[in-house]
PyMOL commands that place a pseudoatom at each C-alpha (Angstrom):
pseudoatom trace, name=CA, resn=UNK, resi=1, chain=A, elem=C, hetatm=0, pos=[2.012, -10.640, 19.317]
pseudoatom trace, name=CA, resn=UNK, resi=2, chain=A, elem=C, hetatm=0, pos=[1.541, -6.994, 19.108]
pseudoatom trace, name=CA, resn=UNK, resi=3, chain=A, elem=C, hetatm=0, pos=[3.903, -6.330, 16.383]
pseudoatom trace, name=CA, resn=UNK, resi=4, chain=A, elem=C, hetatm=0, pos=[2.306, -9.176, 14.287]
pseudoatom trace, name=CA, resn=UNK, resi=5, chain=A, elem=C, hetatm=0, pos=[-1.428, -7.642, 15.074]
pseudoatom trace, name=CA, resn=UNK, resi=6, chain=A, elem=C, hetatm=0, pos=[0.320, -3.562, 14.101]
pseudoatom trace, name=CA, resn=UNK, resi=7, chain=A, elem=C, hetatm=0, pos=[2.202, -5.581, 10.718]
pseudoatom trace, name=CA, resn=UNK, resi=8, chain=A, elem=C, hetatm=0, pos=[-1.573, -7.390, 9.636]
pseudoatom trace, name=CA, resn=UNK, resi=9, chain=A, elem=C, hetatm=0, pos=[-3.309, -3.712, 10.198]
pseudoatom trace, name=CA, resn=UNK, resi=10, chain=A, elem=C, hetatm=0, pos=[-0.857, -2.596, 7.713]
pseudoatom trace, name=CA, resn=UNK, resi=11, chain=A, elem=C, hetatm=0, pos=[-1.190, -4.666, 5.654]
pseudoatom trace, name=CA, resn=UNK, resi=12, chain=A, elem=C, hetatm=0, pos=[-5.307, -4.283, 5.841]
pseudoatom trace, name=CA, resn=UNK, resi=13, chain=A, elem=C, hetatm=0, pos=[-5.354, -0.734, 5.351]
pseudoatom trace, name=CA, resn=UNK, resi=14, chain=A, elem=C, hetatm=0, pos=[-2.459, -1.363, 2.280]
pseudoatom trace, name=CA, resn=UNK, resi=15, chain=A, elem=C, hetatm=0, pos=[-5.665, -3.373, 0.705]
pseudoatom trace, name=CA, resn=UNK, resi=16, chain=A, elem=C, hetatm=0, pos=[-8.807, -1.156, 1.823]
pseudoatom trace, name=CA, resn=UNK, resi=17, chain=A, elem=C, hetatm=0, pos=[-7.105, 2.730, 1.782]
pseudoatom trace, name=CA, resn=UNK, resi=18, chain=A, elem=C, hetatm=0, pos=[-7.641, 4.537, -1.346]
pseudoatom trace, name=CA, resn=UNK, resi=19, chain=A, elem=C, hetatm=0, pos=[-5.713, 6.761, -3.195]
pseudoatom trace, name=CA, resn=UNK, resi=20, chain=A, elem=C, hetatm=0, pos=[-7.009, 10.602, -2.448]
pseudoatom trace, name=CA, resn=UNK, resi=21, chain=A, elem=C, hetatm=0, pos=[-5.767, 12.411, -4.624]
pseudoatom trace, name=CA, resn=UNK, resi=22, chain=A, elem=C, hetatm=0, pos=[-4.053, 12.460, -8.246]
pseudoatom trace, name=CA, resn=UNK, resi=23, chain=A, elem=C, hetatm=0, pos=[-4.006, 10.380, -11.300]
pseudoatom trace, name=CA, resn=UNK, resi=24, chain=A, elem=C, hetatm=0, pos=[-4.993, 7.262, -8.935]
pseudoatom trace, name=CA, resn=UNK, resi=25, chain=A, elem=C, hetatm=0, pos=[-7.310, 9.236, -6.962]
pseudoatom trace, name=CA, resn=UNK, resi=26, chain=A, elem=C, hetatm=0, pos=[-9.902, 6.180, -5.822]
pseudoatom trace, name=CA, resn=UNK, resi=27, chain=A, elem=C, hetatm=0, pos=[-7.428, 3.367, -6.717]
pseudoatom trace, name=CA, resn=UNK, resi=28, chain=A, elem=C, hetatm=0, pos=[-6.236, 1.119, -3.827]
pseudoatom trace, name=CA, resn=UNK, resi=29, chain=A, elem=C, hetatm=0, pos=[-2.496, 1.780, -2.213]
pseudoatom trace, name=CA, resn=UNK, resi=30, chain=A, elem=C, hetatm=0, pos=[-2.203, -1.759, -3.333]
pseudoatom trace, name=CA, resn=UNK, resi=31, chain=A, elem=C, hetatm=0, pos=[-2.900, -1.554, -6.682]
pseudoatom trace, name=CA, resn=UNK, resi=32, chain=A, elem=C, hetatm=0, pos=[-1.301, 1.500, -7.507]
pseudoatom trace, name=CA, resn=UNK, resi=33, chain=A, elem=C, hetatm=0, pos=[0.870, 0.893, -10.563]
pseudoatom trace, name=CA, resn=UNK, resi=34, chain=A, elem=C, hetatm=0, pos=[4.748, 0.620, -9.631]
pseudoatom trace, name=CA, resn=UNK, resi=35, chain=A, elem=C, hetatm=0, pos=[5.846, 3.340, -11.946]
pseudoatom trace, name=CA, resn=UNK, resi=36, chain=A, elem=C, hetatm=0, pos=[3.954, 5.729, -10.080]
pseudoatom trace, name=CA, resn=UNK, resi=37, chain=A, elem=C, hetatm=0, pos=[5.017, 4.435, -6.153]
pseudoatom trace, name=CA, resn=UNK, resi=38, chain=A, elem=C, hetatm=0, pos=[9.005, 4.317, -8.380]
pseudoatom trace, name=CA, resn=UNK, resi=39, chain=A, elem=C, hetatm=0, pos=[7.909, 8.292, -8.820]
pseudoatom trace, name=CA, resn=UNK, resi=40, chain=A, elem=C, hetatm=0, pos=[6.709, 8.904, -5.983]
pseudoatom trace, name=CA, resn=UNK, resi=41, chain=A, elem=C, hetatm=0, pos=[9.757, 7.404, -4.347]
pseudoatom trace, name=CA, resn=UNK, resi=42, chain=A, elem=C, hetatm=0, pos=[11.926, 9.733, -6.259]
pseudoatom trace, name=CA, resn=UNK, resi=43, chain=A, elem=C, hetatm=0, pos=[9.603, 12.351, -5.412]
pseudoatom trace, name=CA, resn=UNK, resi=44, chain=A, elem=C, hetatm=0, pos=[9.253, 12.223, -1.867]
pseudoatom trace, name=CA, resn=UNK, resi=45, chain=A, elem=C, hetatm=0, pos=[6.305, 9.982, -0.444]
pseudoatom trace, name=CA, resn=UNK, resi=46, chain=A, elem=C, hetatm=0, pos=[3.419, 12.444, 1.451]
pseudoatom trace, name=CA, resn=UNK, resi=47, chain=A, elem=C, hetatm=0, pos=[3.906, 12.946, 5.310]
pseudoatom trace, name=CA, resn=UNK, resi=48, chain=A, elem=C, hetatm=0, pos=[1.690, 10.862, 8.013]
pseudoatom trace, name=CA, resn=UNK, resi=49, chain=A, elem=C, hetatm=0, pos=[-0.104, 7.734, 7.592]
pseudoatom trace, name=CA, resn=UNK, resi=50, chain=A, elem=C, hetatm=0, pos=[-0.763, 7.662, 3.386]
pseudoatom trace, name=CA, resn=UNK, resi=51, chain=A, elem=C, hetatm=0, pos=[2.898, 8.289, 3.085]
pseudoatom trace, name=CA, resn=UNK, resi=52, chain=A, elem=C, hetatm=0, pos=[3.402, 5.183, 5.069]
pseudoatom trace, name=CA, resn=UNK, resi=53, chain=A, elem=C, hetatm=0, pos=[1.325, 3.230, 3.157]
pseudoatom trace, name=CA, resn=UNK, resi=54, chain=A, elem=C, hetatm=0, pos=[3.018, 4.134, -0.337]
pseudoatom trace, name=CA, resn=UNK, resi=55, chain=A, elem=C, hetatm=0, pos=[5.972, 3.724, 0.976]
pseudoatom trace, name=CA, resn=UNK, resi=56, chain=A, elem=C, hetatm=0, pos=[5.490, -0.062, 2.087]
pseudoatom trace, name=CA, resn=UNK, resi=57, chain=A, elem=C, hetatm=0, pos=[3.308, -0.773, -0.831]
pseudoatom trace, name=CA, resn=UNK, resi=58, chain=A, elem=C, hetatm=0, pos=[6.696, 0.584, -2.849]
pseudoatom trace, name=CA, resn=UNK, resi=59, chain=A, elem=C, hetatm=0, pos=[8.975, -1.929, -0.920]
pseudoatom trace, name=CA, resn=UNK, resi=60, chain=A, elem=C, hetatm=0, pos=[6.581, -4.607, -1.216]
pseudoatom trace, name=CA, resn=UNK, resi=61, chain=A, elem=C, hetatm=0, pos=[6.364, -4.548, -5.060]
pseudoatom trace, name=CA, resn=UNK, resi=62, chain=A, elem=C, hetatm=0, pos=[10.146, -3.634, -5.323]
pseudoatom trace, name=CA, resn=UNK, resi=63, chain=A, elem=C, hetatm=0, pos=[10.646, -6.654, -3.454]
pseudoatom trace, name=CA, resn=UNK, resi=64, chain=A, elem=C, hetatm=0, pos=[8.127, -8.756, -5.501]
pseudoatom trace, name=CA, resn=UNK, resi=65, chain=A, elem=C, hetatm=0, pos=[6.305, -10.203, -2.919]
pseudoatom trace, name=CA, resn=UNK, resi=66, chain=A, elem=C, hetatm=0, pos=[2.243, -8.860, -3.534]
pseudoatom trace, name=CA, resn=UNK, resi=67, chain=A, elem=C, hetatm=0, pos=[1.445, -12.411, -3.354]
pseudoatom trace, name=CA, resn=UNK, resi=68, chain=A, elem=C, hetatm=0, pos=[1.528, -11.578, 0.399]
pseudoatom trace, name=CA, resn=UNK, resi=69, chain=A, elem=C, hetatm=0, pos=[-1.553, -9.407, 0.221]
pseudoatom trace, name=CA, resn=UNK, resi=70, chain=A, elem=C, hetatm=0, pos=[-3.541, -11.902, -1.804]
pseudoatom trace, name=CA, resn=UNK, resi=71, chain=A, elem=C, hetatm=0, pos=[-5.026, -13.738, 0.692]
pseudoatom trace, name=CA, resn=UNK, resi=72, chain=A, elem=C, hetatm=0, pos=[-5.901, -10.296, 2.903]
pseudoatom trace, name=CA, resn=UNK, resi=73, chain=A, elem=C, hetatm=0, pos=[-7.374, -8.773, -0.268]
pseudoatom trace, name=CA, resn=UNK, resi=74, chain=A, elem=C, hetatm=0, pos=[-9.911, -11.856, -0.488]
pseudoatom trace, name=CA, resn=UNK, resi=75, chain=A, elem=C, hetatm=0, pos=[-10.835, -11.335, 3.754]
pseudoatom trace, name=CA, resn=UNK, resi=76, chain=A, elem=C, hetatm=0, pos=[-10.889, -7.462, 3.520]
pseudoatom trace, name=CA, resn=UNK, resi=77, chain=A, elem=C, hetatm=0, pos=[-12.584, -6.283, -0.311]
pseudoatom trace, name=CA, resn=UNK, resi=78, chain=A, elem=C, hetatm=0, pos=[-16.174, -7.763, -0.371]
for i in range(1, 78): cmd.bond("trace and resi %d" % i, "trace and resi %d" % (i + 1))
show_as sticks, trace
zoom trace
């Protein structure tokens, strides 16, 4: 149950954390274009938590499965 509750906080801060910094600078991780996560992949992702973030927002597009983060989006962006 812990591993579900660490995955769905993941996936919560994927949909609520904002982009610092850059071209995207106040842009969700999630809806950061996928040229710029395919660039950033190339690129080497940042170090610590945002780097995490970019990194499974990457996989998660590569893999084509934002549909996923649909229903969180609704819960999490009032």
């Amino acid at each position: 149950m812990e591993a579900d509750d660490s995955h769905r906080k993941v996936l919560i801060n994927l949909v609520t954390t904002k982009m610092p910094f850059g071209k995207y600078k106040g842009y969700f991780v999630s809806d950061l274009p996928e040229h710029y996560l395919v660039w950033y992949h190339s690129k080497g992702f940042p170090a610590g938590s945002l780097g995490m973030l970019l990194n499974t927002i990457y996989e998660i597009k590569l893999n084509g499965l934002e549909k996923i983060l649909e229903p969180i989006k609704r819960e999490f962006r009032r």
